[in-house]
N, C-alpha and C positions, 0 to 999 in steps of 0.2 A: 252203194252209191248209185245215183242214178245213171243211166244212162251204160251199165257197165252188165254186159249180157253174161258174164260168166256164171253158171248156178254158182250160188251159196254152198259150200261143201255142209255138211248135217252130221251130227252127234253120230249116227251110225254111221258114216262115210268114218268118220275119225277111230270108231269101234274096231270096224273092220281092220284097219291098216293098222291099228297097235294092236289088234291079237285080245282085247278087253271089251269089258260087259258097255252097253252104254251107259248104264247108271256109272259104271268108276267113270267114266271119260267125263261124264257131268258132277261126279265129286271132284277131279281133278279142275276141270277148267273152273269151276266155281268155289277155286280154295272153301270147301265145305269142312270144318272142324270134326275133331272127332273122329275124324276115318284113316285108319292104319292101313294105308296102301302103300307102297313099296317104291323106294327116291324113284330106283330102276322105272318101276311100273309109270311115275306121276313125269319121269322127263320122254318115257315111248309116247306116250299120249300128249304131250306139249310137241315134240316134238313131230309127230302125225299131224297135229293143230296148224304147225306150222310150215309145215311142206304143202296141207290142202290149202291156204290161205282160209280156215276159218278164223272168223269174228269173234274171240275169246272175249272180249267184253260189250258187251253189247252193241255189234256191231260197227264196232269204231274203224275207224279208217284214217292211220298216222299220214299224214302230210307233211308236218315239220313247214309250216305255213311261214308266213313275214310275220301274223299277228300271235298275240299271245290270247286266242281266242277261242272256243271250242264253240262248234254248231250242234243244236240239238233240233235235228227236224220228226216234229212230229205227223207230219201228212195229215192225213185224218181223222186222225185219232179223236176221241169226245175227249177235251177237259173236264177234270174230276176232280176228286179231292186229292186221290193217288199220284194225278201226273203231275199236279200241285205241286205237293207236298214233293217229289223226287226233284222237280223243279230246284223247289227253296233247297235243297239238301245240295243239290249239282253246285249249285252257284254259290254254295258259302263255303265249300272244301276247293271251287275253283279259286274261289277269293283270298284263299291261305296262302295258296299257291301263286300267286302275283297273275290269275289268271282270271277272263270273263266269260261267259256263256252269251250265245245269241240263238234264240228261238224262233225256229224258222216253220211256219205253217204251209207252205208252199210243196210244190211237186214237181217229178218230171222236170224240164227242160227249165222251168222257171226255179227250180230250186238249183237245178246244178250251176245256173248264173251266177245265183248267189251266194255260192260256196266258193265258185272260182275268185270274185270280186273280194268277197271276206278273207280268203285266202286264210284259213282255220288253223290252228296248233293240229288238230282232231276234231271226228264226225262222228257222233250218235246218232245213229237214223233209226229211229225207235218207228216209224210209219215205215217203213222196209221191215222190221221185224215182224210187225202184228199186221201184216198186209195178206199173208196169206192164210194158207187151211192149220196153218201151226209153226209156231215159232220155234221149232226143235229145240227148246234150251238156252236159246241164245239170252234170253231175259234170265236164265236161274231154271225155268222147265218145271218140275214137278218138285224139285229143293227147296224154293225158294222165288220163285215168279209167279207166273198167268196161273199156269195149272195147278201149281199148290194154293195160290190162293180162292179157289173155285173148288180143289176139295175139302176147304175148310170150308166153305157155306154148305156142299152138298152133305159132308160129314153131322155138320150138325143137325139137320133132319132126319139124317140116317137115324142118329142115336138117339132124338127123341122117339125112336120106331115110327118111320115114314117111309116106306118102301113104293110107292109110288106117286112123283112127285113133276111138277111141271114147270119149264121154263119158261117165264116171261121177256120175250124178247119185241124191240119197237122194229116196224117194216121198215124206218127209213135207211135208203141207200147212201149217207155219209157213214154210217159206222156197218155196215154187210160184210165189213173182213174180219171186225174183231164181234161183231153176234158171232158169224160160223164161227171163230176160234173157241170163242167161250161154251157154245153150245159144246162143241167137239169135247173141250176138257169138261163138262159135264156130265158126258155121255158117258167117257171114260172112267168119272170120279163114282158113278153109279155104279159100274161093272168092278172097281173093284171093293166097296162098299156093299156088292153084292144085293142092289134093290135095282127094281128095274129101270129099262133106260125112260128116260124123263120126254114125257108128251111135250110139245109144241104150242104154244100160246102166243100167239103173232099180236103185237100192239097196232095198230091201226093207225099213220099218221092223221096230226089234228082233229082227233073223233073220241068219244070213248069206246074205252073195250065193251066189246062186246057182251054184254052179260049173260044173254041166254048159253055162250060158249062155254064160260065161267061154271056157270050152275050145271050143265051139261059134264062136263070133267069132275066136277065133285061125286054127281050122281054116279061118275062111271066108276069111281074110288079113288081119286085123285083126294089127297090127303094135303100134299102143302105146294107152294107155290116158291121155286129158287126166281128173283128178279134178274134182270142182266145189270143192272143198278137201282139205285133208290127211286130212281123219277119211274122205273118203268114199275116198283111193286108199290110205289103210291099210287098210280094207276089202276092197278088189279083191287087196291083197297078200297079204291071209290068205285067200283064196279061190285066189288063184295057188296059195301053198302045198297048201292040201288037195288040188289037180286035180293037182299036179305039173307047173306051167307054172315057168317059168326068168323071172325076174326079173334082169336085161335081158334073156336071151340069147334067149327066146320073146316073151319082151312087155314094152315099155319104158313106164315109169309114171313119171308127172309130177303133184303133188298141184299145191296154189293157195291164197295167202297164208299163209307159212310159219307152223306153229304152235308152234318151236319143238324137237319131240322127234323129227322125220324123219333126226335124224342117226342116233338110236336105231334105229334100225329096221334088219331085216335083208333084206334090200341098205339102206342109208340111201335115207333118199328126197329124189328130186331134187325142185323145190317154185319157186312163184313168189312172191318179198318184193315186197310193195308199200310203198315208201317214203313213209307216210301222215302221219308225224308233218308234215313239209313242207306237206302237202295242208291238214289242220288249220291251222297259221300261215295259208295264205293266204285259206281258208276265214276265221277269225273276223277278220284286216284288210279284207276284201272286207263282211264284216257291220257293220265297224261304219263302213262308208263309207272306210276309207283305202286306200289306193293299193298296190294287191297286185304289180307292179309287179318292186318289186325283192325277192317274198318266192322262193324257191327255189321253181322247177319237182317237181310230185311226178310220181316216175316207180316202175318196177319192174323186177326183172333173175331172172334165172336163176340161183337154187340150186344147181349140179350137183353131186350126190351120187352116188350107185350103183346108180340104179332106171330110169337112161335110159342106152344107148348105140346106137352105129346101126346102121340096119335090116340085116338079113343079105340079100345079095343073093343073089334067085335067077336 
């Protein structure tokens, strides 16, 4: 919450004190199916959770308000197809529950006004999560949130054999906390994909890309291009075009969180759907204390259109 100096306790703060790997402490907090860990083992690590005051669900904050209302502040955050779609998912499992969602785009001191005023059931502050250089988990982590869904995009040019590939990120300063985060979990998704870490392709507010840059990274062996989203590898498309680079045949491009119109496009573009409505459901049961349990795992897959195929071998 804003306003509220105490660090955020972190997956490995909670490792440490139950004596456990971080990946169990992020199976445990994110009832992840499938994993034979031990009552003992899943209540030391609930209970580590709960002495640090970590945010087991994404970052919520019980009030036990006057209203029957949840706040979902997303700060900065760019609207997308994903935060859409968790949107529609939040508000029709709040809506089961005799309860409404209020979305708050605001910050700092003008957001904590209006939390006090709304007086909330519970708080999502998903712009606290993605505000900094990583969200340790608190979205799902590398199971199920930010960073798995970024190595499902890097993944798939791994495996069409792309081992050196470039991020497309825009310079503007409303979304510079979730670039560096995503850049970050790319970095990572590289390393353990074992291709190298991914060069730097800075989008230029209001201008086009740059193209001699473009042509330059291919010639240096730059193979395909990861977008930070759809707007930013439509971008790099129409800059292909003007240099005369070949869309896949020079350079395979992959946009992130489908926006819908990459079929349109010429190659269509391949793109990552993050299946967020899901995410939402278990988001507002996790808020309002019930049992997220048996709410659908949110996951994300591979788009493939006509803007990826595999690397030409030399």
């Amino acid at each position: 919450m804003a306003g509220n100096s105490r660090k955020t306790p972190t997956v490995r703060d909670i490792a440490r004190a139950s004596g456990v790997s971080a990946t169990t402490v992020s199976f445990v907090l994110n009832d992840t199916p499938g994993q034979t860990i031990p009552d003992g083992t899943r209540e030391r690590v609930r209970s580590a959770a709960r002495e640090l005051g970590y945010p087991t669900v994404l970052a919520r904050a019980f009030r036990e308000g006057t209203t029957r209302t949840v706040v979902v502040a997303i700060g900065g955050l760019p609207r997308g197809t994903a935060l859409d779609s968790f949107l529609d998912g939040l508000g029709g499992e709040l809506a089961r529950h005799g309860h409404s969602v209020a979305v708050l785009p605001s910050r700092g001191d003008a957001l904590t006004r209006t939390i006090d005023a709304i007086s909330p059931r519970a708080v999502i502050d998903l712009g606290a999560i993605y505000s900094g250089a990583e969200s340790d988990g608190q979205d799902g982590g590398w199971i199920d949130g930010l960073a798995s869904h970024t190595l499902t995009q890097v993944r798939h040019l791994a495996d069409l054999g792309h081992t050196r590939i470039a991020f497309a990120q825009p310079a503007s300063q409303n979304v510079t906390a979730m670039v560096t985060l995503r850049e970050r979990h790319l970095c990572e998704s590289a390393a353990v994909l074992n291709i190298a870490r991914p060069v730097r392709l800075t989008l230029p507010d209001g201008s086009d890309v740059d193209a001699g840059a473009l042509t330059a990274m291919v010639e240096e062996g730059v193979t395909a291009v990861a977008g930070f989203d759809d707007r930013s590898a439509a971008r790099v498309l129409r800059a292909a075009a003007m240099s005369g680079i070949r869309i896949p045949e020079d350079l395979s491009l992959i946009g992130f969180d489908d926006a819908g119109w990459g079929e349109f496009t010429a190659p269509a573009l391949t793109t990552v759907r993050i299946e967020a409505f899901d995410y939402g459901r278990r988001a507002a049961r996790g808020a309002l204390g019930a049992s997220t349990s048996t709410a659908p795992s949110p996951h994300s897959h591979v788009v493939e259109r006509g803007s990826t195929a595999a690397a030409a071998q030399v």
